[in-house]
C-alpha positions as CSV (number, residue, x, y, z in Angstrom):
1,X,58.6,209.9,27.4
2,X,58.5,210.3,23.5
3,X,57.5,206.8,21.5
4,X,59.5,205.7,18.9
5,X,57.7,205.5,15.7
6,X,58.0,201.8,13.9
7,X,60.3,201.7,11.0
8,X,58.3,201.8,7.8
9,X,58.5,198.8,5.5
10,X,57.8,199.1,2.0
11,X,55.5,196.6,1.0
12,X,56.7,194.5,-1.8
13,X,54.4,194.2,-5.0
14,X,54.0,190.7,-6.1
15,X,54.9,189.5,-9.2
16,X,53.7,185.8,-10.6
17,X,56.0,183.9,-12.7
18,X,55.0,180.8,-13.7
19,X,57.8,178.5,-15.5
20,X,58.3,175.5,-17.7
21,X,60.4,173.2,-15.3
22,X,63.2,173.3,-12.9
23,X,65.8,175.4,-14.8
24,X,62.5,178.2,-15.2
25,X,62.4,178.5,-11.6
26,X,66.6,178.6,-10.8
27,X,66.4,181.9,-13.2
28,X,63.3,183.5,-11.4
29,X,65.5,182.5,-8.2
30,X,68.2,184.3,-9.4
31,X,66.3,187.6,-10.5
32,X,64.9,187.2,-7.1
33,X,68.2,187.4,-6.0
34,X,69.1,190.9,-8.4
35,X,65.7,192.6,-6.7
36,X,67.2,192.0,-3.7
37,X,70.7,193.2,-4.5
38,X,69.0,196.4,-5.6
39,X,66.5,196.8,-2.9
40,X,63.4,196.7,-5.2
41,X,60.0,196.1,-3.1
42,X,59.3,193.2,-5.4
43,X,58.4,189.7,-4.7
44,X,58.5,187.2,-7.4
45,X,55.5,184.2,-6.5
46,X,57.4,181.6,-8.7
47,X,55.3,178.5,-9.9
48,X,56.8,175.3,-11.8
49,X,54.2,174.5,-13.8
50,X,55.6,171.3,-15.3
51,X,55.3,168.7,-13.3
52,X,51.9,167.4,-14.4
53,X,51.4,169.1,-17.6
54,X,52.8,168.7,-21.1
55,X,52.8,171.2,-23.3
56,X,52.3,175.1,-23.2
57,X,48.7,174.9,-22.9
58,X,48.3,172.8,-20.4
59,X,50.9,174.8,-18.1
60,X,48.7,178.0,-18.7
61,X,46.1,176.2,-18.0
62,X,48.0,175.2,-14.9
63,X,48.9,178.7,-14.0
64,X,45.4,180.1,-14.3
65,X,44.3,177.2,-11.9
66,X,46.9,178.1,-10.0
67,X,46.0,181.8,-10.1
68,X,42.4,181.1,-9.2
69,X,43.1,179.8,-6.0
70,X,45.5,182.9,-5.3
71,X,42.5,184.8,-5.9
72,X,40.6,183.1,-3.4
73,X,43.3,184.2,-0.5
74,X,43.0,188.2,-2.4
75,X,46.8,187.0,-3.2
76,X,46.6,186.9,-7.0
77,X,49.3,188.8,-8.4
78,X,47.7,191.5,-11.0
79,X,51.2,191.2,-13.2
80,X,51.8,187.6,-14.1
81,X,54.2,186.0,-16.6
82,X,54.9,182.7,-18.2
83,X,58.3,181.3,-19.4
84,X,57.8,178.7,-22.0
85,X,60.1,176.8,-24.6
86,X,58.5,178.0,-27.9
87,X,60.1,174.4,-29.8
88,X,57.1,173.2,-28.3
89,X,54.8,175.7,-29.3
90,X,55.8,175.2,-32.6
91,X,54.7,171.5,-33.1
92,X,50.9,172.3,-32.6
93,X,50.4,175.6,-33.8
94,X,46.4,175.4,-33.2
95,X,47.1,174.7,-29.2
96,X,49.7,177.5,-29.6
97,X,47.3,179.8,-30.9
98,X,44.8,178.6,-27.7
99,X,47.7,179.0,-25.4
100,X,48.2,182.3,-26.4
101,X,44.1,183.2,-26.0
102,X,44.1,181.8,-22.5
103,X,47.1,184.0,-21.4
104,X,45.8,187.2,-22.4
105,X,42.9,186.6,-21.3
106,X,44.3,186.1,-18.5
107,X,46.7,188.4,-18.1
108,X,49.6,186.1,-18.6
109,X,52.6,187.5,-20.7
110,X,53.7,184.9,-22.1
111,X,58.0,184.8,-22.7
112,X,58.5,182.2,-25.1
113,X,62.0,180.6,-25.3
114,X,63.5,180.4,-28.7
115,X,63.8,177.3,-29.2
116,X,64.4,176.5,-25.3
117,X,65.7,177.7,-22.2
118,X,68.9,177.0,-22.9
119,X,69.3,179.0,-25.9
120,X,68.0,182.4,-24.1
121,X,70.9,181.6,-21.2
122,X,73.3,180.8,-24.2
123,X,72.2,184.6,-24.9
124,X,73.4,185.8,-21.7
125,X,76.8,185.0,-22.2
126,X,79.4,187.3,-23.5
127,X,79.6,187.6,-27.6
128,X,76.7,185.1,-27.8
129,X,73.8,187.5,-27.4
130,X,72.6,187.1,-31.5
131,X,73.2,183.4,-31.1
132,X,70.1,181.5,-32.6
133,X,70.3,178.1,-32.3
134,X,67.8,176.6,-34.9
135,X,66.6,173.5,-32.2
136,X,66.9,172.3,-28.6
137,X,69.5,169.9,-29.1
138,X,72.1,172.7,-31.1
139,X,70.9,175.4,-28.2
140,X,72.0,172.4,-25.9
141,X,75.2,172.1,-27.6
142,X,76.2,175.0,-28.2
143,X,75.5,176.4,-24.5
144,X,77.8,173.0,-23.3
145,X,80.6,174.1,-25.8
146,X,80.4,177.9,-23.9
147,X,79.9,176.5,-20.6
148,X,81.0,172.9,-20.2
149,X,80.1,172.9,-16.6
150,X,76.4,173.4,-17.5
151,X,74.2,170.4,-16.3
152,X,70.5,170.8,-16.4
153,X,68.3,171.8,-14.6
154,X,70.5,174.7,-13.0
155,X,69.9,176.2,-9.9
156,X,70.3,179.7,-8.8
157,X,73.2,179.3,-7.1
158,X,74.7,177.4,-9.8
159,X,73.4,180.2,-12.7
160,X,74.8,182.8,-10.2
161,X,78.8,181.5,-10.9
162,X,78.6,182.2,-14.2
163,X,76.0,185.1,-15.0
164,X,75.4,188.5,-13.3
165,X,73.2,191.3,-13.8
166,X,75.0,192.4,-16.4
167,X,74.7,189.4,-18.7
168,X,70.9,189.3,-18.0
169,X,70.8,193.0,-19.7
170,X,72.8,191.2,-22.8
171,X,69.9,188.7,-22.6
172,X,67.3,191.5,-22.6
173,X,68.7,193.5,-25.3
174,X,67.7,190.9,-27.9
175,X,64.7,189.2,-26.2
176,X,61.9,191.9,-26.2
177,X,59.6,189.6,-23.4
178,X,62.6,189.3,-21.3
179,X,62.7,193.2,-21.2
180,X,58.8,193.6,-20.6
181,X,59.4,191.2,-17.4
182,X,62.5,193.4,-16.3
183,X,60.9,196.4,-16.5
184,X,57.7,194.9,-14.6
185,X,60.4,194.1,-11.5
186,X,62.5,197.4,-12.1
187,X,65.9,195.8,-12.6
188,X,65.9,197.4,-16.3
């Protein structure tokens, strides 16, 4: 009587994302979801960083905490990225400049919505990938007017009815960070 040999599992590599809020983690959801479509052996360890912090610095310096104690449990992921609206950024460029010292010396890449969130998803939509709104509140408008059903903050099920793989590339081809974290999970 021969045994049977276990099926070999890939490991999957983990990948930290730490993000601004509750839309932040719905789209990390829903790139989880397009590593899965694909079979990628990639785990995405998402973190909201917001609650508790309020402004880019002090979520990096909530994701490094946060990383820290990974580290303890030898569970740190060694590629690690941030999503943070940049309007923000902008209105303290000193803390800005901090916030980008911490990350890299951290190994944070840092992907900075312009202005917001919610002009990068009005980027993934069809025709609107050179869309720059100048502030939050035109990004806001502008993605309502393209998607009236949009409601913040969007899950991934809820991103998932109106963008695909596809429009994420769109995204990507216009938002150099957002291609250094596709390439990182092997879905560009």
């Amino acid at each position: 009587m021969s045994r049977r040999r276990p099926p070999h599992i890939e490991l999957r590599r983990p990948v930290y994302i730490g993000c601004e809020g509750a839309s932040e983690v719905g789209y990390a959801g829903f790139l989880q979801d397009l590593i899965r479509d694909a079979n990628l052996p990639v785990h995405l360890h998402v973190d909201e960083l917001g609650p508790g912090t309020g402004d880019p610095l002090s979520r990096i310096e909530m994701a490094v905490h946060r990383l820290k104690l990974l580290q303890r449990k030898r569970s740190a992921p060694a590629e690690r990225f941030a999503l943070l609206d940049f309007d923000q950024a902008e209105r303290d460029p000193r803390r800005a400049d901090r916030t980008r010292k911490l990350a890299a010396d951290n190994g944070i890449t840092i992907l900075w919505q312009r202005p917001c969130f919610e002009a990068v998803l009005l980027r993934h939509l069809e025709g609107k990938a050179a869309n720059r709104p100048p502030d939050t509140p035109g990004a806001i408008k502008a993605l309502e007017k393209e998607w009236p059903e949009y409601k913040k903050p969007m899950t991934r099920a809820n991103l998932a009815r109106r963008i695909d793989r596809d429009a994420v590339l769109r995204a990507a081809g216009v938002e150099a960070e957002l291609q250094a974290l596709l390439r990182c999970i092997g879905v560009l």
